[in-house]
N, CA, C and O of each residue as an XYZ file, in Angstrom:
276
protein
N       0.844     -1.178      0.000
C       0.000      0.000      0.000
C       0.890      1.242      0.000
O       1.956      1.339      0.609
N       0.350      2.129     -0.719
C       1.042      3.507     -0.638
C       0.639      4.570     -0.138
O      -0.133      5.313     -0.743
N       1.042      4.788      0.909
C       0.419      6.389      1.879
C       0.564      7.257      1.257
O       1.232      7.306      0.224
N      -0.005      8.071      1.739
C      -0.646     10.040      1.219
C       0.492     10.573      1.873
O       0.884     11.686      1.524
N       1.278      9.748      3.064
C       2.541     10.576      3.616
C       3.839     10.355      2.128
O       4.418     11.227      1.479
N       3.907      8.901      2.027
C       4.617      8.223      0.991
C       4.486      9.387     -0.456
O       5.446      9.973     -0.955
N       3.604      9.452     -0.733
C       3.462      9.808     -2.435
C       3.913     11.429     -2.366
O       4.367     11.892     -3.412
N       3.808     12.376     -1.122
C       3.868     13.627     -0.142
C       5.211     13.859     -0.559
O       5.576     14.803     -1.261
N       6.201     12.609      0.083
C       7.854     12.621      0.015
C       8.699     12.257     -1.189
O       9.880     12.465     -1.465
N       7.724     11.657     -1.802
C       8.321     11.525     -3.142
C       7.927     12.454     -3.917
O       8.462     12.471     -5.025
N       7.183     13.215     -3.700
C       6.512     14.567     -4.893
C       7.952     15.770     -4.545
O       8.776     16.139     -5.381
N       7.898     16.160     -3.149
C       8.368     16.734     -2.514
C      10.421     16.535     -3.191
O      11.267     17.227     -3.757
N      10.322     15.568     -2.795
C      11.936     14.990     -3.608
C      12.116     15.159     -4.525
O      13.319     15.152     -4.787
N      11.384     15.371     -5.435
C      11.391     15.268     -7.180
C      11.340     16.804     -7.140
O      12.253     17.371     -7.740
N      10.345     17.630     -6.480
C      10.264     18.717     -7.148
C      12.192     19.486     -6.642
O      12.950     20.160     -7.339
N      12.343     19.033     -5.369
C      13.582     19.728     -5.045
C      14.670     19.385     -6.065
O      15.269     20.415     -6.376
N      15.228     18.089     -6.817
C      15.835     17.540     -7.476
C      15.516     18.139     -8.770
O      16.540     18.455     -9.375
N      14.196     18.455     -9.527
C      14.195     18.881    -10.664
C      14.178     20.676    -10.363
O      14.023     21.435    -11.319
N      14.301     21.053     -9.365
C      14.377     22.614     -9.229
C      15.474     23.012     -9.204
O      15.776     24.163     -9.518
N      16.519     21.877     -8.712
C      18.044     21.828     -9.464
C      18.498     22.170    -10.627
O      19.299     23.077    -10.853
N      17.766     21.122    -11.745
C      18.367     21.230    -13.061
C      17.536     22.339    -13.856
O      16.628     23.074    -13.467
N      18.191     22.201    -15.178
C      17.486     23.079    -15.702
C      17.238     22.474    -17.204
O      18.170     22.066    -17.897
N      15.693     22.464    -17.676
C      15.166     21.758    -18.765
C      15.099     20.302    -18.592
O      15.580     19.261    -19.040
N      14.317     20.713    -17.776
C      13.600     19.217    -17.380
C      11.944     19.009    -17.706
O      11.132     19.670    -17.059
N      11.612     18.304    -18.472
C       9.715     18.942    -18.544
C       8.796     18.381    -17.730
O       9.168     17.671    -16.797
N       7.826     18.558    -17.906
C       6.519     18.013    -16.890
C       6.723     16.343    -16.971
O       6.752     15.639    -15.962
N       6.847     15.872    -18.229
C       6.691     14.862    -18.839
C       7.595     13.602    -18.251
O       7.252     12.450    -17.986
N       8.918     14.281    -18.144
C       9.921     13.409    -17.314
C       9.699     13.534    -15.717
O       9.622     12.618    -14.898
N       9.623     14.843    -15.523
C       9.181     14.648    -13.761
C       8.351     13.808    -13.586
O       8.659     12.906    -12.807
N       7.076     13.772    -14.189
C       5.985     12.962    -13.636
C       5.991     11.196    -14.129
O       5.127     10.470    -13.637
N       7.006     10.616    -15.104
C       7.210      9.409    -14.972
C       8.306      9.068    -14.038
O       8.323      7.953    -13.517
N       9.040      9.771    -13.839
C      10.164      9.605    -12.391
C       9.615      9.389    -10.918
O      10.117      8.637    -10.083
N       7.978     10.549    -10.676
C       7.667      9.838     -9.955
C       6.524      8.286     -9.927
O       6.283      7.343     -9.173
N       6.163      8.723    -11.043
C       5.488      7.047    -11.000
C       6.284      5.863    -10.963
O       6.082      4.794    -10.388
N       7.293      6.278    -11.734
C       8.955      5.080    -11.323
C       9.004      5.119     -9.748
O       8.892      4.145     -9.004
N       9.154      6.157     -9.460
C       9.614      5.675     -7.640
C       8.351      5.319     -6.883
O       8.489      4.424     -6.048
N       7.206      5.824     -7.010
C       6.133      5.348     -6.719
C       6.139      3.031     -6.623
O       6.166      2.137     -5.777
N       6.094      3.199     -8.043
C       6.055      1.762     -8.327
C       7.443      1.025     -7.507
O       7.711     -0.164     -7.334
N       7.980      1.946     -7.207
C       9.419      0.638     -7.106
C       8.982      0.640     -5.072
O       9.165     -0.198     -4.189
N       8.463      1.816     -5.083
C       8.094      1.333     -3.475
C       6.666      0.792     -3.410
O       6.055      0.795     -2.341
N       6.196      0.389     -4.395
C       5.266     -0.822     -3.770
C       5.801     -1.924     -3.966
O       5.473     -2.930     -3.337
N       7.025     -1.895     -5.187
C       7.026     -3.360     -5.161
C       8.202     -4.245     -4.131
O       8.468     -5.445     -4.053
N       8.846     -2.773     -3.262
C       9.520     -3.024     -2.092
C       8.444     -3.691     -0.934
O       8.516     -4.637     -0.149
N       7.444     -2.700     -1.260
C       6.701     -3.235     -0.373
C       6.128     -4.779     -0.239
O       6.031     -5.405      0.816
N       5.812     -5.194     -1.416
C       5.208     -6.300     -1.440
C       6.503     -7.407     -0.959
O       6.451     -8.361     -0.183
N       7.632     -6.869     -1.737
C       8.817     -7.785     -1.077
C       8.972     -8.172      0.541
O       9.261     -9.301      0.937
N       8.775     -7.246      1.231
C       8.792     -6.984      2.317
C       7.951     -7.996      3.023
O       8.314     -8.790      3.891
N       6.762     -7.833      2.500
C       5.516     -8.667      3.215
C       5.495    -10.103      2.509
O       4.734    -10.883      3.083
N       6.065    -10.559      1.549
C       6.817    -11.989      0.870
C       7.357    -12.179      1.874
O       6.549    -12.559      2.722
N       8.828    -12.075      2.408
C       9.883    -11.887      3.030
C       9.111    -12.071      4.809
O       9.395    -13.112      5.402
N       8.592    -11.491      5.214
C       7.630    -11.666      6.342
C       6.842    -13.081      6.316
O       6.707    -13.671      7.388
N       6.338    -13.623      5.174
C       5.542    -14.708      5.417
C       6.444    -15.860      5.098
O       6.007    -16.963      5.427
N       7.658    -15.815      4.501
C       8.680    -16.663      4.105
C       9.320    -17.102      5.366
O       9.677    -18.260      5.580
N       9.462    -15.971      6.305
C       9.999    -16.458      7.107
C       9.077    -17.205      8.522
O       9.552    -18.172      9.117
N       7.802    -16.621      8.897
C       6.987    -17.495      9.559
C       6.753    -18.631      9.128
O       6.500    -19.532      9.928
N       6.780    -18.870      7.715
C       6.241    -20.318      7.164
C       8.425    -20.627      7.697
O       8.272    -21.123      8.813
N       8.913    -20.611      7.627
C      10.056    -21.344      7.968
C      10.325    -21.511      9.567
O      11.029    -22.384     10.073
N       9.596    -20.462     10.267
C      10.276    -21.162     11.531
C       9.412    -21.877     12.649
O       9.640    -22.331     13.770
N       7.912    -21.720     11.512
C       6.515    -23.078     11.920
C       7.397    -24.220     11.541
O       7.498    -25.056     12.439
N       8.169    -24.519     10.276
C       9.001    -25.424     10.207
C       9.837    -26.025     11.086
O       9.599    -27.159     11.501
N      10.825    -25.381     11.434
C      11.818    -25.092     12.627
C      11.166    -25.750     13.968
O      11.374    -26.885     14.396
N      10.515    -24.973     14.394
C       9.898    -25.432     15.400
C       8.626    -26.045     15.864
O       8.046    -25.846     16.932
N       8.267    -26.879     14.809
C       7.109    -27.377     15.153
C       7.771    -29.083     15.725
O       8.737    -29.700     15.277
N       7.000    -29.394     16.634
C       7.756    -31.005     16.820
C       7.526    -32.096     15.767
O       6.460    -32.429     15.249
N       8.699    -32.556     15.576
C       8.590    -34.112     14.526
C       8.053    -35.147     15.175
O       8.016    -35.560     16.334
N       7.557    -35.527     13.896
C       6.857    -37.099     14.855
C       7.923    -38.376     15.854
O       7.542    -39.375     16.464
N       9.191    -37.868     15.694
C      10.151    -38.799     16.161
C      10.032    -38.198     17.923
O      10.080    -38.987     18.867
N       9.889    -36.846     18.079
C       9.993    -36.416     19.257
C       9.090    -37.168     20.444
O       7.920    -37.449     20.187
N       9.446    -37.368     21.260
C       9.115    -38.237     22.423
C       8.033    -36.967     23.583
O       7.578    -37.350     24.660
């Protein structure tokens, strides 16, 4: 998911970074931020992969084997 704080800091970043250069158009700013937009959801989703990868491994880990007494 992407917050209203999230999309806030990345608008905010871009405009400071393109208020830097000079001849930059609307056109490139605004796919730069849909690029960073997209790459933090798909951090995100990694994240929450990565979270269930590891509960499903340590239900593994520690669940008792049938050998256990």
């Amino acid at each position: 998911m992407t917050s209203r704080r999230l999309i806030r800091i990345k608008v905010l970043q871009l405009l400071y970074a393109y208020s830097k250069k000079e001849g930059v158009s609307q056109a490139e700013t605004e796919r730069d931020l849909l690029k960073s937009i997209e790459k933090s959801t798909d951090l995100y989703y990694q994240i929450l992969l990565l979270l269930t990868e590891l509960r499903h491994n340590c239900l593994l880990y520690t669940s008792p084997s049938p050998r256990d007494p």
